[in-house]
C-alpha positions as a Python dict, from the first residue, in 0.01 Angstrom:
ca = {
    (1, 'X'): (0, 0, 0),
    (2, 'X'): (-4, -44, 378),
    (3, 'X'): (-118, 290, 543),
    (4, 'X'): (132, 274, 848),
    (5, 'X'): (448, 494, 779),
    (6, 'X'): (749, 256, 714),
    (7, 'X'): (1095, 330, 861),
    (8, 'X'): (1398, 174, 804),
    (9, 'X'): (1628, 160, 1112),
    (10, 'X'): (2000, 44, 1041),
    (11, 'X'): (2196, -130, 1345),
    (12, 'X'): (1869, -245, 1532),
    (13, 'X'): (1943, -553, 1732),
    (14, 'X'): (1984, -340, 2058),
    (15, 'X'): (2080, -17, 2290),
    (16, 'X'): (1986, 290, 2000),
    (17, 'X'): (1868, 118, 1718),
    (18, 'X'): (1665, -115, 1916),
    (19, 'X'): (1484, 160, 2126),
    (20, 'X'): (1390, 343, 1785),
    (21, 'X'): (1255, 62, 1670),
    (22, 'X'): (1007, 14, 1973),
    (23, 'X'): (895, 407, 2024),
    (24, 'X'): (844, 422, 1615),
    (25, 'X'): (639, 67, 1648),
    (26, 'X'): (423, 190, 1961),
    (27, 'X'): (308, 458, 1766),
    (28, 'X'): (221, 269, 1460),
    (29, 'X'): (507, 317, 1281),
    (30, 'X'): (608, -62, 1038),
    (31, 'X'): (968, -91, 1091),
    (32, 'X'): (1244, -319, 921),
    (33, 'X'): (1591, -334, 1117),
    (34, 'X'): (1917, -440, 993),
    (35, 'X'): (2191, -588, 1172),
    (36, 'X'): (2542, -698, 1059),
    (37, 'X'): (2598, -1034, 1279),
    (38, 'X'): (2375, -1032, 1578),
    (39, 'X'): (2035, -1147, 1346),
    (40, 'X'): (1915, -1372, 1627),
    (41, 'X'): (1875, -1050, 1904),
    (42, 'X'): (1732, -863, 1646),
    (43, 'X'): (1466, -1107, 1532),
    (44, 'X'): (1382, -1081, 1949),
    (45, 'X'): (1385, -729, 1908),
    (46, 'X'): (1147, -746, 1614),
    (47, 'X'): (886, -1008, 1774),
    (48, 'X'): (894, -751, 2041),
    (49, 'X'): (776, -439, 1859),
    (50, 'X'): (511, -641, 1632),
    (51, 'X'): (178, -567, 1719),
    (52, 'X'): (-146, -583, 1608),
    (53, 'X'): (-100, -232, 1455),
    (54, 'X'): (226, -243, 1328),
    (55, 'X'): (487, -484, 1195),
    (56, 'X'): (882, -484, 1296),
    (57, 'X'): (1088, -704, 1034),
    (58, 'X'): (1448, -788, 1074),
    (59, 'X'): (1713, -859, 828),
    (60, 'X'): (2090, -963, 831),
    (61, 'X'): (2284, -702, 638),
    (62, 'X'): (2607, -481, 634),
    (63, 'X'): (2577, -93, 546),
    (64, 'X'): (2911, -142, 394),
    (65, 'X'): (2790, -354, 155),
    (66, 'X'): (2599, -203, -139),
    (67, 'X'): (2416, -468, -260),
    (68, 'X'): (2264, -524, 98),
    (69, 'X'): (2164, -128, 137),
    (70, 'X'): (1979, -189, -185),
    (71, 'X'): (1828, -518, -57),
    (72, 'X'): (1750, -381, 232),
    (73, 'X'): (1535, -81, 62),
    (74, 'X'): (1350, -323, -164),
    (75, 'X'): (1249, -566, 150),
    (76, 'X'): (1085, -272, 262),
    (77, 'X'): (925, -172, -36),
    (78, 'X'): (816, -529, -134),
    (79, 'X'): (651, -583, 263),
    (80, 'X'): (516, -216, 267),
    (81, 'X'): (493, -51, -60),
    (82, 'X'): (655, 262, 80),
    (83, 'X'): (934, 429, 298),
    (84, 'X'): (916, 743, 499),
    (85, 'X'): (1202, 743, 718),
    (86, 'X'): (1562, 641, 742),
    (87, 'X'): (1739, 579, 1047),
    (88, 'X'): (2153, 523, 987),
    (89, 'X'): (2235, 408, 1330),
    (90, 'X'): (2452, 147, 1245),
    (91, 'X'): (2822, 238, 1331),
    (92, 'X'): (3157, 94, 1448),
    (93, 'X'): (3473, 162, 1584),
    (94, 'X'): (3855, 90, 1701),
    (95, 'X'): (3864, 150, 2086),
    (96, 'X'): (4197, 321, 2125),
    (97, 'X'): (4125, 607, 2372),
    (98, 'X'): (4430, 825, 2345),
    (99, 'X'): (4394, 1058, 2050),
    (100, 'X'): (4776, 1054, 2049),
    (101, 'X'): (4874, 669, 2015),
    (102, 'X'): (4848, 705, 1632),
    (103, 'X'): (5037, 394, 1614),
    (104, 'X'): (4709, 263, 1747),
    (105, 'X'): (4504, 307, 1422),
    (106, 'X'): (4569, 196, 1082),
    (107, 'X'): (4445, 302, 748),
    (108, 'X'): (4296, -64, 754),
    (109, 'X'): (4112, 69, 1052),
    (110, 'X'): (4010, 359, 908),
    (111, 'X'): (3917, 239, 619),
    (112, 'X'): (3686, -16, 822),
    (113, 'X'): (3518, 282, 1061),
    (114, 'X'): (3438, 475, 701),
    (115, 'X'): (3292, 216, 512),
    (116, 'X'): (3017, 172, 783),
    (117, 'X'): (3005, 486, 954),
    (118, 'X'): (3055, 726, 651),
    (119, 'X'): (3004, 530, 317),
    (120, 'X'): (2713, 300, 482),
    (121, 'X'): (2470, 605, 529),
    (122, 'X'): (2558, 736, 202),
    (123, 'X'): (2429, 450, 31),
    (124, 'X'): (2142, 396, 263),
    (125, 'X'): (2031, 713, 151),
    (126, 'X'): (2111, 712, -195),
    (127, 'X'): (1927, 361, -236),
    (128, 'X'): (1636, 512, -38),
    (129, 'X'): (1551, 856, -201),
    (130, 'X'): (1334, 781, -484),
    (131, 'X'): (1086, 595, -216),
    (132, 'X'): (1124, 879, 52),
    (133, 'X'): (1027, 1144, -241),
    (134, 'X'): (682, 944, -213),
    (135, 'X'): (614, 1031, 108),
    (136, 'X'): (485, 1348, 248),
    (137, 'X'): (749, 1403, 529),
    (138, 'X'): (1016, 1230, 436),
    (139, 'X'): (1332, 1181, 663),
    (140, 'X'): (1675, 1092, 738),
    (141, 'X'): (1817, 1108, 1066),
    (142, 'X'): (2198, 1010, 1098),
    (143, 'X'): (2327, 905, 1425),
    (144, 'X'): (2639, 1064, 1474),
    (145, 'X'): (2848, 1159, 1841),
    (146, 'X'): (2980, 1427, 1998),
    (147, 'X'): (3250, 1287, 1917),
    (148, 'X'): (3263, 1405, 1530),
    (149, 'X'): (3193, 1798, 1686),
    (150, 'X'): (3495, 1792, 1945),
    (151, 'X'): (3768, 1558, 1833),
    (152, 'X'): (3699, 1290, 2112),
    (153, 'X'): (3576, 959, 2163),
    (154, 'X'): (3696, 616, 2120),
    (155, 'X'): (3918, 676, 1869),
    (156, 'X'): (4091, 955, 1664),
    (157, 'X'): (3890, 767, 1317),
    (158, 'X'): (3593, 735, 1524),
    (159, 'X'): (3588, 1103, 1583),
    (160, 'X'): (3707, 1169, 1226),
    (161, 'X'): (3413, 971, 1079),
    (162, 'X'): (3132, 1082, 1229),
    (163, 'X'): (3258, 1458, 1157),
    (164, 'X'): (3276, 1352, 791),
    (165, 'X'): (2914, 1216, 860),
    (166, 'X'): (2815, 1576, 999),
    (167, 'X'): (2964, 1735, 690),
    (168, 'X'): (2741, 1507, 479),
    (169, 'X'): (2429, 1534, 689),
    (170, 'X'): (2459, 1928, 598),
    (171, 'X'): (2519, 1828, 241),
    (172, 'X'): (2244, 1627, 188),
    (173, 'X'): (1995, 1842, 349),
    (174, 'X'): (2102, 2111, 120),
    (175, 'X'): (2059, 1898, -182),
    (176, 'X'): (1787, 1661, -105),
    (177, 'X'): (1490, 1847, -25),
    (178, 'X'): (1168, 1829, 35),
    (179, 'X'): (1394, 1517, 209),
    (180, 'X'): (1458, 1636, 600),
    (181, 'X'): (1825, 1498, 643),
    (182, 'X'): (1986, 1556, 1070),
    (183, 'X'): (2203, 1461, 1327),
    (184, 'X'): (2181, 1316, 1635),
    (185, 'X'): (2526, 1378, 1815),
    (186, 'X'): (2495, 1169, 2138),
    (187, 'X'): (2706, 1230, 2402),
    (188, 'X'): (2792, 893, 2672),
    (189, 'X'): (2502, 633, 2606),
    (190, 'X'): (2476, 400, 2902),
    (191, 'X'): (2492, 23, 2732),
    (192, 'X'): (2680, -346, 2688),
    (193, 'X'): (2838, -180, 2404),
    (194, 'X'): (3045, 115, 2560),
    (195, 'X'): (3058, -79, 2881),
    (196, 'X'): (3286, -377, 2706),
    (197, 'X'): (3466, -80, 2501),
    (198, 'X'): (3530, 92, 2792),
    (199, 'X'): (3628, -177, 3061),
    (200, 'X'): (3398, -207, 3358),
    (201, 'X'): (3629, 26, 3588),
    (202, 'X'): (3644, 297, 3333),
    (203, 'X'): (3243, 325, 3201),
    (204, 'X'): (3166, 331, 3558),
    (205, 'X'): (3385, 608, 3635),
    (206, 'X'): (3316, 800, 3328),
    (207, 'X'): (2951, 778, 3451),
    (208, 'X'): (2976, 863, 3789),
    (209, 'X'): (3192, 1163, 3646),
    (210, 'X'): (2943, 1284, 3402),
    (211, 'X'): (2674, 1232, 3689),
    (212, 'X'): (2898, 1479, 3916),
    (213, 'X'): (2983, 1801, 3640),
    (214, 'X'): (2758, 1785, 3391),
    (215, 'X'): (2465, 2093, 3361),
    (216, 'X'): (2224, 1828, 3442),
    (217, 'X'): (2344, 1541, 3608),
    (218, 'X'): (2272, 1260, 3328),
    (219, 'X'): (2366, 1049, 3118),
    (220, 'X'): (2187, 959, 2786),
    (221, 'X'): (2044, 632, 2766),
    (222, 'X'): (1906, 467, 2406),
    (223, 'X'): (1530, 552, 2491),
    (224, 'X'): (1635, 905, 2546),
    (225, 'X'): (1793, 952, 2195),
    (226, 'X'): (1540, 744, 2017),
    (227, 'X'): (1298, 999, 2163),
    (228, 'X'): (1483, 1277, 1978),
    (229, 'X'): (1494, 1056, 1685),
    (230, 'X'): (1163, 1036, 1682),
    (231, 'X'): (1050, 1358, 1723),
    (232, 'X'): (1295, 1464, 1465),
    (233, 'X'): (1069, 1214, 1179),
    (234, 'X'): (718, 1281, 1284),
    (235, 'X'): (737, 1653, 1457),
    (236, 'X'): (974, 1833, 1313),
    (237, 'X'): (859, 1935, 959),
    (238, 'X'): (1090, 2274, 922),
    (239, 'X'): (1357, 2118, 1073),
    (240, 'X'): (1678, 2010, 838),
    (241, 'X'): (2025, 2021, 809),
    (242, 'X'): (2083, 2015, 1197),
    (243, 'X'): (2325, 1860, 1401),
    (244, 'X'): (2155, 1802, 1707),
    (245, 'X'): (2413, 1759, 2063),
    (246, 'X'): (2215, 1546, 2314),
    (247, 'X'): (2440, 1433, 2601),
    (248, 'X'): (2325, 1697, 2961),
    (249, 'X'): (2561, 1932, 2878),
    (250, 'X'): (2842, 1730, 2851),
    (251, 'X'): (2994, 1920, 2609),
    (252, 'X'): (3007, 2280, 2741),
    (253, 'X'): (3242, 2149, 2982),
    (254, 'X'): (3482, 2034, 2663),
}
């Protein structure tokens, strides 16, 4: 067994994922990322992190799938010997902005959103725990939205999912202790992937708008929430159960 601390970071060929994957690396932290389609930018991502004192790995697989959350545990274990942390970052969605269109969304969509945003971190976990109860800090941190605390977002199952994925994050870390389980509830993440969701015209205005009301004039970018992420695995040992808002202030203007 390796002594580096091994995380597993789900959705990591870019913007959130990707920047976990380089602060947990840089501070000699092995990491294997998953990805869904995009295996070549993730393999870039990976060759980035490695280092001569820790080791970034990347993998094609889909949260959704079972058999690939369980694959993707044992890669780990069979490169490392261990896991310590769990990162669920990999998500999708249906852009359909107006809560009200519900002739937008399907249950084919929903169904979709759920299996990766909902289902896909349930079975990360549950194919996870038994190696995370070997560690001495163990952790999960779910990457949820602001979104799944106020009903907005890119869609009315996008919000709906990632408040089912709060409910669970509260569950778990109820039931899976010494495990840490928490939240990460971003609010507006500058990157390619809201920016094509959103329409150039739209993410820039959104921006500017944030930039102009918000408490502190920001706007979240992935290095700022894989900094919380971060300091949720290696700093926060008493910490569990919490569903953390990170987006300026945003919210208190909801």
């Amino acid at each position: 067994m390796l002594k580096n601390p091994v995380a597993i970071v789900t959705g990591g060929s870019r913007g959130v994922g990707a920047a976990t994957a380089k602060i947990l690396s840089a501070n000699g932290w092995n990491v294997l990322i998953t990805c869904s389609s995009s295996i070549e930018a993730a393999e870039i991502v990976a060759a980035e992190c490695s280092s001569k004192t820790a080791e970034v790995i990347a993998i094609k697989a889909d949260v959704a799938n079972d058999g690939d959350c369980i694959r993707t545990v044992e890669e780990a274990i069979n490169k490392w010997g261990r896991v310590d942390a769990l990162v669920n970052n990999a998500g999708t969605t249906k852009f359909v902005w107006d809560h009200g269109n519900l002739g937008g969304i399907d249950a084919v969509d929903f169904q979709k959103i759920y299996s990766v945003n909902v289902i896909g971190p349930f079975q990360m976990v549950r194919a996870s725990k038994t190696h995370l109860l070997n560690s001495d800090n163990p952790s999960v941190v779910n990457i949820s939205s602001i979104a799944g605390i106020k009903g907005i977002g890119s869609s009315i199952a996008y919000a709906a999912s990632k408040g089912a994925l709060n409910s669970m994050t509260l569950s778990m870390a109820r039931n899976l202790g010494p495990i840490r389980v928490n939240a990460v509830c971003p609010g507006f993440i500058e990157g390619e992937w809201l920016k094509k969701g959103m329409g150039e015209e739209r993410f820039e205005a959104t921006k500017q708008h944030i930039i102009n009301t918000s408490p502190l004039g920001k706007t979240c970018s992935p290095e700022s929430i894989a900094e919380i992420i971060y300091n949720l695995i290696v700093a926060s040992e008493l910490v569990t159960g919490q569903l953390i808002t990170v987006d300026g202030g945003v919210s208190l203007n909801l």
